[in-house]
C-alpha positions in Angstrom: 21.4 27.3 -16.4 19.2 24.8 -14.2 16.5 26.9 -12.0 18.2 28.0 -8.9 16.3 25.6 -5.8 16.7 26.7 -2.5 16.3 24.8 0.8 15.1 25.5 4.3 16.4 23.1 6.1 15.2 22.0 9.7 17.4 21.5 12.7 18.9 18.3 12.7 17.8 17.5 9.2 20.5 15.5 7.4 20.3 17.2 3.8 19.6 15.4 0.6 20.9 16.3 -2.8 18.2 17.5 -4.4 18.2 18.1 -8.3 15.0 19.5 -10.7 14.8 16.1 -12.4 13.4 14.7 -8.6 11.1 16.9 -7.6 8.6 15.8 -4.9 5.0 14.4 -6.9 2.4 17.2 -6.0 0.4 13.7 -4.2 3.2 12.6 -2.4 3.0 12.8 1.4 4.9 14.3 3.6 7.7 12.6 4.8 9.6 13.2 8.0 12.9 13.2 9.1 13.7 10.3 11.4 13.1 6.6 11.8 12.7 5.2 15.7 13.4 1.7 16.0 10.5 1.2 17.8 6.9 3.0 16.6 4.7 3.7 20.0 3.4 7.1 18.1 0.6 5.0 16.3 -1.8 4.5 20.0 -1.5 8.4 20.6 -2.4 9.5 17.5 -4.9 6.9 16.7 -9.0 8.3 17.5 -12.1 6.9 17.0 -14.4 8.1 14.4 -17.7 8.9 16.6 -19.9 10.7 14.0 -18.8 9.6 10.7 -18.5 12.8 9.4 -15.2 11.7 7.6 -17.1 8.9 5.8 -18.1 9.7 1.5 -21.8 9.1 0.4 -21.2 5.7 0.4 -20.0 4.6 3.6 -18.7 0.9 3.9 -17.9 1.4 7.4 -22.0 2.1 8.5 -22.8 -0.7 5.5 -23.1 -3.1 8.0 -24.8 -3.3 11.2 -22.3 -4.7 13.3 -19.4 -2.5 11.8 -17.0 -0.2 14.2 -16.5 3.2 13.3 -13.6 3.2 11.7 -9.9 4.4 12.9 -9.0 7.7 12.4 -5.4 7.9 11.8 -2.0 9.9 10.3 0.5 9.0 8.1 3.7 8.4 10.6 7.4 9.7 10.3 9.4 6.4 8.0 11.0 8.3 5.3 15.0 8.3 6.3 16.8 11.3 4.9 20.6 10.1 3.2 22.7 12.0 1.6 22.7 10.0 -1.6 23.9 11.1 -5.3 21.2 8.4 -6.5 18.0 10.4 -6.7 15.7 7.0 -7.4 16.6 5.8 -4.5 14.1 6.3 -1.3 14.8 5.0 2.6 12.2 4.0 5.0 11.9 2.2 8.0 9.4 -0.6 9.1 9.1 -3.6 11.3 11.9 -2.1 12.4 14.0 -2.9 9.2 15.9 -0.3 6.9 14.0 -0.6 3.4 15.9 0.4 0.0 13.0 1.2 -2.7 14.7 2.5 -6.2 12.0 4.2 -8.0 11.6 5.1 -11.9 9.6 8.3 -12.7 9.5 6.6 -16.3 6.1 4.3 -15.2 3.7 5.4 -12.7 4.3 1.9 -11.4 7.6 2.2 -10.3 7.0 5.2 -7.6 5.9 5.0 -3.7 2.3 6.2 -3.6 1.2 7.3 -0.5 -1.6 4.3 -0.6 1.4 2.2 0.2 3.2 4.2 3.2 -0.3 3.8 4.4 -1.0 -0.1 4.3 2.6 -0.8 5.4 1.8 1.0 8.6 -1.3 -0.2 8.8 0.0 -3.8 8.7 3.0 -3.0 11.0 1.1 -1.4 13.9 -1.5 -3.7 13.8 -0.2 -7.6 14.0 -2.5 -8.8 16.2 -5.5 -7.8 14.5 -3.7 -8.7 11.0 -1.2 -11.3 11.6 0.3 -12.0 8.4 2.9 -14.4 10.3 2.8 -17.9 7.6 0.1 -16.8 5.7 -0.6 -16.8 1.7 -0.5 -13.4 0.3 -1.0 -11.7 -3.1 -0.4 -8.2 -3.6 -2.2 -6.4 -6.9 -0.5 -3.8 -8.3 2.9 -4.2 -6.1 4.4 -1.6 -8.2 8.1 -0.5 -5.6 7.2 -4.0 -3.5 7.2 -1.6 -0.5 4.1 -3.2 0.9 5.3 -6.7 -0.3 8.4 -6.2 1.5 6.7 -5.5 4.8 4.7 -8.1 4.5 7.5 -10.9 4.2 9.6 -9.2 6.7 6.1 -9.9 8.8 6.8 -13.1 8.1 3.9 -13.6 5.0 3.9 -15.8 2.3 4.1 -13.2 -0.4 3.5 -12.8 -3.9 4.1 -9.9 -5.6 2.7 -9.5 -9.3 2.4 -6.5 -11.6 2.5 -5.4 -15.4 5.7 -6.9 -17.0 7.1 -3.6 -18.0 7.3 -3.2 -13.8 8.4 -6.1 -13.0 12.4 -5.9 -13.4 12.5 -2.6 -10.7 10.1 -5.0 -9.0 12.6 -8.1 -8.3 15.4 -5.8 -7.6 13.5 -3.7 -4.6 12.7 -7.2 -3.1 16.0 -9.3 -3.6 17.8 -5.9 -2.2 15.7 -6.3 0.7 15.0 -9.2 1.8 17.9 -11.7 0.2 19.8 -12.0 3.2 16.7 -12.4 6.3 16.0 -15.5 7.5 12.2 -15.0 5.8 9.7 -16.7 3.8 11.3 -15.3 0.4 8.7 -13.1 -2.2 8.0 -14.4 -5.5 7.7 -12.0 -8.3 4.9 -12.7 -10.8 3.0 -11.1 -14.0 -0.6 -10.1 -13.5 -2.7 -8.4 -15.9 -5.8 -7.2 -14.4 -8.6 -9.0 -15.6 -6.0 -11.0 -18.0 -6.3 -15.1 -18.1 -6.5 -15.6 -14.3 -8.0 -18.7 -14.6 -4.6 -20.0 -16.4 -2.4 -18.3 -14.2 -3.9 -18.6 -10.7 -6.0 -21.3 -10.9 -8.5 -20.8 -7.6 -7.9 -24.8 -7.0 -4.3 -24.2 -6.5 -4.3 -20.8 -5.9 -5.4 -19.6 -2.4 -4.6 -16.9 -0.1 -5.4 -15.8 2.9 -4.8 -11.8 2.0 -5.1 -9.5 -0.9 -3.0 -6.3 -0.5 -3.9 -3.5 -2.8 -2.7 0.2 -2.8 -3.4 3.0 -5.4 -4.7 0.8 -7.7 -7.5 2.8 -8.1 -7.0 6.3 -10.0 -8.1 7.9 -13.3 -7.2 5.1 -15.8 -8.9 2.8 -18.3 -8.5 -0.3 -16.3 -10.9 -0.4 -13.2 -13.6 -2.9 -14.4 -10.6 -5.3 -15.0 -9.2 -4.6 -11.8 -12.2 -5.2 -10.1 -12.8 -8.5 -11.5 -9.2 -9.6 -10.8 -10.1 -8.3 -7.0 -12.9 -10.5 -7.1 -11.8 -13.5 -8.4 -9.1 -13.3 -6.1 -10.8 -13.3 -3.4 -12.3 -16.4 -2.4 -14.5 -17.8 1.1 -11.6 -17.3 3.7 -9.5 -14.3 1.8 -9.5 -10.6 3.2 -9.0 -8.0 0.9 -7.0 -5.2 2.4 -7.3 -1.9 -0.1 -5.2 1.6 0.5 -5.8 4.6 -1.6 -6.0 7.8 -1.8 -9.7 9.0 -3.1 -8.9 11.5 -6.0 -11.5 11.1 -8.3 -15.8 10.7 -8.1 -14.6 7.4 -10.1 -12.7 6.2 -7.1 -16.0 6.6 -4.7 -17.7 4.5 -7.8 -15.5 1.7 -7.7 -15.6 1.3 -4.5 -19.5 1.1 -4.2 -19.4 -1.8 -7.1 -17.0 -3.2 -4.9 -19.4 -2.8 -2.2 -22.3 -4.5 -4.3 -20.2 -7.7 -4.5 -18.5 -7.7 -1.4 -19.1 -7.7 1.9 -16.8 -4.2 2.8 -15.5 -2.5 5.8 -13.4 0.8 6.2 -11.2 -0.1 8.8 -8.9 3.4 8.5 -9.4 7.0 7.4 -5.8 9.1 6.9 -7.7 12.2 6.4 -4.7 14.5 6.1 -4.1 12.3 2.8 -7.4 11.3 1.5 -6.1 8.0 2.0 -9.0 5.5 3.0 -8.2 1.5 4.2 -10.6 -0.8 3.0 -11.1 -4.5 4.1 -13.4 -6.6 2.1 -14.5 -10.5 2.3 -16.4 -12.5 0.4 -20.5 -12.5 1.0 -22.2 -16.0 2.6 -24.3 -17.6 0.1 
């Protein structure tokens, strides 16, 4: 007999089935309960970071001179409870559009990470400082297409590549979503990290204007490739825009060879989540 699980449940909390092959990943943020059509929480809970006590040892945000402390903020309330007998299937809300992501706990690929509810709030609550309305964008890593998904329904350019063992859940999450709006539709490509980017995104033809990145960065075997991918990716004109959640002392490494190539910036700290937004540009000759 399965392990008996029992739930408290909140007021007004529509119940999901729930079975012990879907437990919650001990990383995964907490998700709320409801999904307003409109997002005004962002401006009251947003401070500024006057101290930067919240900053590691190395500190992109004081790196430069001219830098603003950066945002202190908190992972807001998307996740829409359904009462579902599908339990790959999770619901959220942004841009003011009900998203559909079907997860697989079979690759770590194929799961939300919370590097991603991150960056898609991050790019919904902020359009004026990031409009992504026509422009070119790549995301590394798209694993769900959650952030690629925002992105388009913001009106981007997008591609989203990954390994090709992710990319089938890939396609589906973003035809689901986005088949039927009158968008700029997502294409869905390979990309191995470090893996013939010269064939494959040639930087004559190849431009963009962002990089989106989320969670890339954890304890695997693949960070010197990624970080040459994220470099060759990003050319003069290109803003990289990097979500994750700091784990590891190896995360705070990568980041500082990032910062020994790039010119880097921490625009965001989610400090309930470890989560840290990076932006990073190219450095002037």
């Amino acid at each position: 007999m399965p392990p008996l699980i029992v739930i408290i449940l909140q007021e007004n909390f529509i119940p999901a089935m729930i079975s012990t092959q879907h437990l919650p990943h001990p990383n995964e943020i907490q998700r709320a309960m409801d999904c307003p059509s409109k997002e005004k929480e962002l401006n009251e809970q947003q401070s500024e970071c006057q101290d930067g006590s919240n900053c590691p040892d190395y500190c992109p945000a004081t790196a430069e001179s001219n830098s603003e402390s950066p945002r202190i903020l908190k992972i807001l309330q998307k996740w829409i409870p359904t009462v579902s007998p599908y339990f790959d299937k999770e619901h959220y809300c942004y841009a003011d559009h009900q998203i559909t992501i079907q997860e697989s706990l079979d690759h770590f690929g194929a799961i939300v990470w919370p590097g991603a509810l991150a960056l898609s709030q991050y790019l919904e609550s902020n359009q004026q400082e990031i409009n992504l309305k026509d422009k070119k964008i790549l995301e590394i890593g798209a694993g769900t297409g959650l952030v690629s998904i925002v992105a388009s329904i913001l009106g981007a350019y997008v591609t989203a590549t990954d390994l090709p063992e992710v990319l089938e859940n890939l396609k589906l999450n973003i035809s689901r979503n986005t088949q039927n709006m009158n968008i700029h539709q997502p294409e869905v490509r390979k990309l191995v990290w470090g893996e013939d980017l010269n064939e494959d995104f040639p930087k004559s033809t190849h431009h963009y204007d962002f990089i989106l990145a989320s969670d890339v960065v954890y304890h695997h075997t693949s960070l010197d490739p990624l970080l040459t991918t994220m470099v060759y990716l990003c050319q003069p004109g290109t803003v990289l825009l990097w979500a994750n959640k700091f784990r590891f002392s190896t995360d705070f490494e990568f980041l500082e060879k990032l910062g020994n190539i790039l010119i880097v910036t921490l625009l965001a700290e989610f400090p309930e989540s470890n989560i840290k937004l990076i932006k990073a540009t190219v450095k002037e000759n």
